[in-house]
N, C-alpha and C positions, 0 to 999 in steps of 0.2 A: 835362236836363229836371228842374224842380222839383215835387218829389213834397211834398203836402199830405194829413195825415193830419183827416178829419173824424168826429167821433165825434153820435151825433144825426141820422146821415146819411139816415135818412127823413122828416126837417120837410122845409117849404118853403122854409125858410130855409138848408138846407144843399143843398136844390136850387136853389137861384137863387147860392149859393157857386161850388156844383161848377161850375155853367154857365158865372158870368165868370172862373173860375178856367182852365179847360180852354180857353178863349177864348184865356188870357194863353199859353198854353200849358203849365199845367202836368198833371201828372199828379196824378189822386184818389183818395185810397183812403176810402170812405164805410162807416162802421161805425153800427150801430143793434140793438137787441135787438129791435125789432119787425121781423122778416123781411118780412111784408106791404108794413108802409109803406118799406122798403127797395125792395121788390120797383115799388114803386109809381115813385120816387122815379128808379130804374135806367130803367125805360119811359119815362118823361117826357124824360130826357138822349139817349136814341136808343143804338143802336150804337155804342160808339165802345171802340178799346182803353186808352183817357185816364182811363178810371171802372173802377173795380173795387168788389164791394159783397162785406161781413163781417159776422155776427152779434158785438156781443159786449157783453156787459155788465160797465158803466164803471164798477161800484160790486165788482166783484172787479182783486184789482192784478194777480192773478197770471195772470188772462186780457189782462187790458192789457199788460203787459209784452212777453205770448207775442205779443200781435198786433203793437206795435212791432218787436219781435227778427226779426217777418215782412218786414214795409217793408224793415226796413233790409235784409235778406236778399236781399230780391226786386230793390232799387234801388240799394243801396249809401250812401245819403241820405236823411234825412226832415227837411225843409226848413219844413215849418207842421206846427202844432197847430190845431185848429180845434175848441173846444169848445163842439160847441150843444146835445148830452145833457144833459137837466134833468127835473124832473119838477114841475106845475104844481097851484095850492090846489085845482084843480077834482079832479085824478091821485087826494089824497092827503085828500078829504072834504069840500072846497069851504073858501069862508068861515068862517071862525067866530073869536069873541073866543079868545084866547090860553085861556082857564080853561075853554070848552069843545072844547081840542082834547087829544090823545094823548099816549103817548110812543111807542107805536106811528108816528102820524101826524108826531112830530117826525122821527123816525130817518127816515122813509121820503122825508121834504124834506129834511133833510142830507144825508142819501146821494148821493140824484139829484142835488142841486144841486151840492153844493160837496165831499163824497168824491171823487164820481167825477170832477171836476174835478182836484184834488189827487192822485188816481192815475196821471190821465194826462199830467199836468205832470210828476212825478215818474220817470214812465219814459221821458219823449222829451227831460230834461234831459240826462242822459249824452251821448246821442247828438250835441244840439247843440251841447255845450258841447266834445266831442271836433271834430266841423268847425267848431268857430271859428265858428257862424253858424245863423242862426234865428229863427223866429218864431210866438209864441202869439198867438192871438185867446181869450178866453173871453165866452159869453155871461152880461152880468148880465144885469138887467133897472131898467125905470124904477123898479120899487116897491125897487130896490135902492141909488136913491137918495134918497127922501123916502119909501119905507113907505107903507103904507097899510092903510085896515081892514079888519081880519078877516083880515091877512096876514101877522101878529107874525114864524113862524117863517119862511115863504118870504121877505121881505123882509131877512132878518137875511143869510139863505142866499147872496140876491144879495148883499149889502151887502158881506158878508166876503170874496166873489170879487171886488170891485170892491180892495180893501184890499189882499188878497194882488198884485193885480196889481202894485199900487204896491210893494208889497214886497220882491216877487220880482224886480220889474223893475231894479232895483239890483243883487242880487245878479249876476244874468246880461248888463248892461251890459259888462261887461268882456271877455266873451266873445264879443261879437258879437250877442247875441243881445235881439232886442225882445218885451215882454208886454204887449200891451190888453185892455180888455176893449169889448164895445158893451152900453149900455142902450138896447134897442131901446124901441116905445112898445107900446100893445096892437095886436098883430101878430094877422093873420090866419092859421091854420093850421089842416093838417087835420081835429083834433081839433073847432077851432069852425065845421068847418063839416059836421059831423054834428051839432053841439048850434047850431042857428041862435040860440038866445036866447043863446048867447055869443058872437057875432059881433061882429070888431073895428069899431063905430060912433062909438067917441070921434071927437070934429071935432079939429083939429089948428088952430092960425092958417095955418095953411098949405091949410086946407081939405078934408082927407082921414086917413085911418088910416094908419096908419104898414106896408108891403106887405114879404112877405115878400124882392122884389126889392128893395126899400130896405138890408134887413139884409144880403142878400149880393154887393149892390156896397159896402157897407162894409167888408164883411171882407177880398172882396178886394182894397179899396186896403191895410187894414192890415195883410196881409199881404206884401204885393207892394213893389220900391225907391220906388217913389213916397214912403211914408213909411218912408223909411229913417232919419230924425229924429225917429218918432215913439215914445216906449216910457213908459209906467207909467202911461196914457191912460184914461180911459173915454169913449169917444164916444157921446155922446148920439145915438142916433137914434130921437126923439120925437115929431118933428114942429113942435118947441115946446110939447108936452102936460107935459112935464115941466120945471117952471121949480124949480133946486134951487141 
């Protein structure tokens, strides 16, 4: 069985993952520092011994590490990465011009974004690169292809996971091993649908918002042999909202 490690494991986006991942048959290990929305996320997927859920936050390495050394422990394998742990402009003070934001409020959209990202790419390299095979998803986003206002430092945040993908994806070709990332569009998720006035209502040419079920039958084709040709990718899934 193919064991996939998802970090972010309480969006909806890492719940419509686990779903057609566990489908394909693999096994989930779903990590989040919000226990709640974990808690939520676990309910939704039903019973099953396919999901297992972890607190852990992806902005310390030495908690990351401890929770890989666990997988590989527990399985003998850890076969995906799945990084959808991020932290959003609304998280970290909403909108504002680049001169009225923090250094507070920068660190805390690095960290989320793109540390903890780099953390956990970092600890599940060994692993894969020792089996010969493997695979990253990382989530950027669309403002992480053409930016946008009031988004200087989140946009940058994506922008550089979208970069490392490409970067990393070379180094780790040799080994077996594939890195993408997805730009999803404005996605619906829990968070906006406590704040209704943030709800994803962008029109798409295609008619609709880009659903959190969109991003997690993405992930797991790019996870999965289906594309087993595809590596240093960002898959646009926008809708067509993001022409870049």
């Amino acid at each position: 069985m193919s064991v996939a490690m998802i970090t972010g494991g309480g969006s909806w986006m890492s719940l419509w993952a686990a779903r057609r991942l566990m489908e394909d048959g693999w096994q989930v290990e779903l990590f989040d520092i919000d226990a709640d929305a974990m808690a939520k996320v676990m309910a939704d997927l039903g019973k099953s011994n396919q999901a297992n859920s972890h607190e852990l936050d992806v902005t310390r390495i030495d908690n990351v590490r401890a929770a890989v050394a666990g997988i590989v422990e527990r399985y003998g394998s850890l076969d995906a990465l799945v990084n959808v742990a991020g932290i959003t402009n609304w998280a970290a003070g909403g909108r504002k011009d680049f001169l009225d934001t923090s250094p507070d409020e920068w660190d805390r959209l690095l960290a989320g974004n793109l540390k903890g990202m780099l953390n956990c790419c970092h600890s599940v390299i060994p692993q894969m690169r020792k089996q010969k095979g493997g695979s990253i998803v990382s989530m950027a986003a669309s403002r992480g292809l053409r930016g946008g206002p009031g988004a200087a430092v989140y946009s940058t945040a994506k922008a550089a996971i979208i970069l490392f993908t490409q970067m990393v994806s070379t180094e780790l070709g040799p080994y077996g091993i594939r890195v993408n990332s997805i730009a999803p569009g404005n996605t619906d998720s829990r968070w906006k649908a406590e704040l209704p006035e943030r709800s994803s209502d962008q029109a798409s040419p295609l008619g609709r918002a880009t659903s959190p079920e969109d991003v997690g039958n993405a992930i797991a084709f790019l996870v999965s042999d289906r594309a087993s040709h595809i590596t240093g990718t960002c898959m646009d899934v926008s809708g067509g909202t993001t022409l870049h």
